[in-house]
C-alpha positions in Angstrom: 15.4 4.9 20.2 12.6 2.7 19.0 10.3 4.2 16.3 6.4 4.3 17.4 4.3 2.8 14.8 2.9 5.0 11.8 6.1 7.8 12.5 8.0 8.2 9.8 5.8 6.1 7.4 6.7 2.9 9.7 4.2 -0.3 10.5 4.4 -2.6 13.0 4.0 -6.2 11.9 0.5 -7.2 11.7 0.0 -3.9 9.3 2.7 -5.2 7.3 1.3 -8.3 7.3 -2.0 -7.3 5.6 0.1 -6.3 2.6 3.4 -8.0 2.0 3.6 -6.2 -1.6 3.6 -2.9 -0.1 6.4 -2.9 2.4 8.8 -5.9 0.5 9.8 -5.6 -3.3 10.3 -9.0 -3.7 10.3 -12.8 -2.2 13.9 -12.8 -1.9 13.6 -9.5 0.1 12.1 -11.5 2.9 14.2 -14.3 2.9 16.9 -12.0 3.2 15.8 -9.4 5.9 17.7 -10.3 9.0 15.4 -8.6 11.4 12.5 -10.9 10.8 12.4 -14.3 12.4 11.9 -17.8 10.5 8.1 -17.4 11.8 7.4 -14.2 10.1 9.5 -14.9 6.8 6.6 -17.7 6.7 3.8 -15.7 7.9 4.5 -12.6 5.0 5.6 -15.5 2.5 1.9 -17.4 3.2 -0.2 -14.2 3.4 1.7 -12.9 -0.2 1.1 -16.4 -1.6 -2.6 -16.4 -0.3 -3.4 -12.6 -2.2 -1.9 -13.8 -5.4 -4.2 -17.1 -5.0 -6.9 -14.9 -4.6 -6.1 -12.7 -7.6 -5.4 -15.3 -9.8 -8.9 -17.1 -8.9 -10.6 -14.2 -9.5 -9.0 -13.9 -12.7 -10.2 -17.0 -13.7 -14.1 -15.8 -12.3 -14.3 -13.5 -14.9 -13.0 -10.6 -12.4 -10.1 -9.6 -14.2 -7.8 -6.7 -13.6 -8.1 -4.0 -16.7 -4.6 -3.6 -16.5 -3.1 -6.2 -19.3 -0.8 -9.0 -18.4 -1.5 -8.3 -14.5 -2.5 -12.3 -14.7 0.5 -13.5 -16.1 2.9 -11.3 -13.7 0.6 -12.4 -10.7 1.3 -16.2 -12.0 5.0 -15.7 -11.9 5.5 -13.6 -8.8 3.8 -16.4 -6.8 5.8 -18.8 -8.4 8.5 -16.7 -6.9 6.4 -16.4 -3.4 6.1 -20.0 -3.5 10.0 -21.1 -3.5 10.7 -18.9 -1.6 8.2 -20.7 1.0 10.1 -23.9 -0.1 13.5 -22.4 0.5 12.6 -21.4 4.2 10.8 -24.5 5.1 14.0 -26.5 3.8 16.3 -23.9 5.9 14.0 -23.4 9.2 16.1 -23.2 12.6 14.2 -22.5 15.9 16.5 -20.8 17.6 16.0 -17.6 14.8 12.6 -17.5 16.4 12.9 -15.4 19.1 10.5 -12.4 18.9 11.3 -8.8 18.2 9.9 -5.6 17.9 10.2 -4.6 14.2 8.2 -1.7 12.6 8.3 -1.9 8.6 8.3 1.0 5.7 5.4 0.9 3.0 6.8 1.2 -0.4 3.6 1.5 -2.2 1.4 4.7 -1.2 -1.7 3.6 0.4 
């Protein structure tokens, strides 16, 4: 039985998507999830690594987070994001691109 989007506290991919952090503790966690295709490792990897970007430029606008050292964890975490971008472009395989219907638990409340 396939789970309809939203039951259960499930998303389908493009939700997901909008919000990598919420639904994967870490990088790694997406390199490693065997449901997702090469495609969408790199599509979660890039939108993660494009949020921090954002965050960290912001940072440096004078729009920093009051919550101390949220910079510096933001720095490392897409250092993280990052080789793990290198890691799946250095291991892509087309034939792991066939689609699927996946539907994805949020681990941060909304």
């Amino acid at each position: 039985m396939i789970a309809e989007p939203m039951s259960e506290g499930l998303a389908d991919f493009e939700t997901a998507l909008a919000d990598p952090a919420a639904y994967y503790a870490d990088p790694q966690t997406i390199l490693a999830d065997t449901e997702l295709t090469t495609g969408q490792k790199h599509r979660f990897l890039t939108e993660w690594a494009q949020d921090l970007t954002d965050r960290l430029q912001a940072d440096q606008e004078g729009m920093a987070s009051e919550t101390p050292g949220v910079g510096a964890a933001d720095a490392d975490l897409l250092r993280r994001v990052l080789a793990a971008l290198d890691q799946l472009d250095g291991n892509t395989n087309s034939a792991d691109d066939a689609p699927t219907k996946s539907f994805w638990k949020r681990l941060l409340p909304l």
